[in-house]
C-alpha positions as CSV (number, residue, x, y, z in Angstrom):
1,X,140.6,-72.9,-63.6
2,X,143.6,-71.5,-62.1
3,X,145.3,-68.4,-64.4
4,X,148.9,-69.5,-65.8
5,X,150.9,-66.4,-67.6
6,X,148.7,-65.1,-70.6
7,X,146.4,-68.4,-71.0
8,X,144.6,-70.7,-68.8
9,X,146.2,-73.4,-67.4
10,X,145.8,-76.8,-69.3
11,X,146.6,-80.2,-67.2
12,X,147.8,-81.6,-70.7
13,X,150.5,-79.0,-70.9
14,X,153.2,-80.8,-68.8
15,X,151.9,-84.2,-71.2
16,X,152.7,-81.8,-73.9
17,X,156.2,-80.8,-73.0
18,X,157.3,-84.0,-72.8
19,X,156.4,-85.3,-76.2
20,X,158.3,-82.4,-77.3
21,X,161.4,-83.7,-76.1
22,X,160.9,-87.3,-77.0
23,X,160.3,-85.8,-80.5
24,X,163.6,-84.1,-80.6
25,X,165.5,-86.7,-78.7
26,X,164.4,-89.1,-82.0
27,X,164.8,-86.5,-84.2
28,X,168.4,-85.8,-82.9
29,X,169.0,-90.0,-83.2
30,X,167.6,-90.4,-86.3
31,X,170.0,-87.4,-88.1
32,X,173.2,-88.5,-86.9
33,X,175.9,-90.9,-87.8
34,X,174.8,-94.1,-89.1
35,X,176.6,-97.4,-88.8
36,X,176.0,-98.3,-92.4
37,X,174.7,-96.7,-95.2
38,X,173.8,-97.3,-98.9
39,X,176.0,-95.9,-101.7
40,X,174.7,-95.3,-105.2
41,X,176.8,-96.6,-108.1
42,X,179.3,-93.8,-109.6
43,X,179.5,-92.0,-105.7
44,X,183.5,-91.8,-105.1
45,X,183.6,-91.7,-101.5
46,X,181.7,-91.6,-98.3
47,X,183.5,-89.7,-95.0
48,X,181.8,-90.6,-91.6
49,X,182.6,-90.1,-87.8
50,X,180.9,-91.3,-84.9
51,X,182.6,-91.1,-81.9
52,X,181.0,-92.8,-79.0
53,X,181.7,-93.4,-75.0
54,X,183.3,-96.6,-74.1
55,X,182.5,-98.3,-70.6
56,X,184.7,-97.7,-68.1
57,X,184.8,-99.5,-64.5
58,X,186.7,-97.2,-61.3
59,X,188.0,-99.3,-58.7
60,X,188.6,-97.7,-55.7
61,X,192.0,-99.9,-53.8
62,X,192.7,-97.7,-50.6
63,X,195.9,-95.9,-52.1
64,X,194.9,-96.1,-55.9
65,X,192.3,-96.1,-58.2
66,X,191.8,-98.0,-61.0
67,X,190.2,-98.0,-64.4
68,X,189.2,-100.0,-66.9
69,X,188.3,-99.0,-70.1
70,X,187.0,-100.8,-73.0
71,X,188.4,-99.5,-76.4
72,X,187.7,-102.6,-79.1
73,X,189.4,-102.4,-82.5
74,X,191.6,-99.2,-81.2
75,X,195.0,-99.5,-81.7
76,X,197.8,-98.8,-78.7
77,X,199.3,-96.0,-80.9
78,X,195.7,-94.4,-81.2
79,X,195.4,-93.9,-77.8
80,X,195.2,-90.1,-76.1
81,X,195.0,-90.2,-72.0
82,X,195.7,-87.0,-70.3
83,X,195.5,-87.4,-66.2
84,X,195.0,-83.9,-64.3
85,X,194.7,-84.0,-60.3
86,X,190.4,-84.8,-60.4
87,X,189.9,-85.9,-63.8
88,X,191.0,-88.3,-66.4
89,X,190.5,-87.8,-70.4
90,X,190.6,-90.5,-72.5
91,X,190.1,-90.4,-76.6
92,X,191.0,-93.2,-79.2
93,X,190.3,-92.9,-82.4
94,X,189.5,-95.9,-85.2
95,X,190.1,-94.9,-89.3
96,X,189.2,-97.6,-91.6
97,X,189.7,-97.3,-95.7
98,X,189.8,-99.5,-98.1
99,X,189.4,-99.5,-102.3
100,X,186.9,-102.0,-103.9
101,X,187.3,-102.4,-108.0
102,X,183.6,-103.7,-109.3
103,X,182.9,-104.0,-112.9
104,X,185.3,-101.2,-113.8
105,X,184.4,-98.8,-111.4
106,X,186.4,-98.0,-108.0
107,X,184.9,-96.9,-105.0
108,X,186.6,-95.4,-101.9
109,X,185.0,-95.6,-98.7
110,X,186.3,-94.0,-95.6
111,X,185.3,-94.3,-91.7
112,X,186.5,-93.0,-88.7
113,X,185.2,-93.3,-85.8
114,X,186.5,-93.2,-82.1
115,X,186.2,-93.6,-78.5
116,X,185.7,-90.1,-75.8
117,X,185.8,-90.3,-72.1
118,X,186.1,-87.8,-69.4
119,X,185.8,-89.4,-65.8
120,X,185.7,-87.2,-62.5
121,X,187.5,-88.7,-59.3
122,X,186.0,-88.6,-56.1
123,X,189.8,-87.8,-54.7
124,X,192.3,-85.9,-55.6
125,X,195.4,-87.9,-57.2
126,X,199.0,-87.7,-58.4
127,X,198.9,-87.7,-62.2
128,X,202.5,-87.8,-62.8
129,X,202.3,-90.9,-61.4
130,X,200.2,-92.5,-62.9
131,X,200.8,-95.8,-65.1
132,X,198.5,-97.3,-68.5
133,X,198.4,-100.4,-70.0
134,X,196.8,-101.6,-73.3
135,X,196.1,-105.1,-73.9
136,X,193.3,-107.0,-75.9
137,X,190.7,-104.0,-76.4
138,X,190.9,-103.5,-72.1
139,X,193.1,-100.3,-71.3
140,X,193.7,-100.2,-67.3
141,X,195.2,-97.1,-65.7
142,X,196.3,-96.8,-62.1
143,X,196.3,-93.2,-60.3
144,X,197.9,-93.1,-57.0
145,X,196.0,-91.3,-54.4
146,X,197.5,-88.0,-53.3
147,X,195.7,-88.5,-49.9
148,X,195.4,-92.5,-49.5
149,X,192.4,-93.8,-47.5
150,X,192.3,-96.9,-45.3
151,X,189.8,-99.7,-46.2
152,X,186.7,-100.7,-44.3
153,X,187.6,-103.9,-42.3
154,X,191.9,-103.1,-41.7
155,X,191.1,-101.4,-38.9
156,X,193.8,-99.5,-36.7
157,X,196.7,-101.5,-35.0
158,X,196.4,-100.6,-31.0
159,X,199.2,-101.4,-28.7
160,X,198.4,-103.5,-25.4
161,X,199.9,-101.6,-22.2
């Protein structure tokens, strides 16, 4: 057996380590934020966030790039984007409350939840520039290049002598 710090060394260690973290990967899952949750009868209100990380799709178009970002149920007004020379910051947040009156008793139940996104460029870009729009759950932002790049296949036009 070969000598590991103050012990011998055990070929089940590195098995070991591993269900550790698949322990505490669950154990993280399991304690936060549920989507739904059971109230008992005389509780007066329920506060929950969740905030999650919508899908996003980067488009590189030669001078531009574009994103598309799904943010469902967020409305336009909601909607923080900050644009700085490498990276883009999106957040959106959702509240929902509503009152329900049941045999006398009112309860008050309140979400909020939201959307968080911070993508990295691969160029460097003009943020002033750059242009959003909001329609159907789909927010697409354009980001002019500060250094535009030529697309495979337009090639170069050469003069004939």
């Amino acid at each position: 057996m070969v000598w590991r710090r103050d012990r011998y060394w055990d070929p089940f260690d590195i098995m070991r380590e591993i269900q550790e973290e698949i322990d505490a990967i669950f154990r993280d899952f399991m304690r936060g934020p549920r989507l739904w949750s059971y109230r008992e009868p005389g509780e007066r209100f329920e506060v929950s966030e969740t905030w999650r990380e919508p899908f996003a799709d980067i488009f590189d178009r030669g001078d531009r790039f574009v994103i598309t970002v799904e943010l469902p149920g967020v409305r336009k007004e909601d909607i923080k984007l900050r644009v700085t020379e490498d990276t883009v910051y999106i957040e959106a947040q959702m509240r929902r409350e509503k009152e329900l009156e049941q045999e006398g008793a009112i309860r008050i139940e309140r979400y909020y939840s939201g959307y968080r996104r911070v993508i990295r460029l691969p160029e460097e870009v003009i943020p002033e520039k750059a242009k959003a729009r909001y329609n159907n759950g789909v927010l697409e932002i354009e980001i002019p290049k500060k250094n535009p790049t030529k697309k495979e296949g337009e090639g170069f036009e050469v003069k004939i002598e």
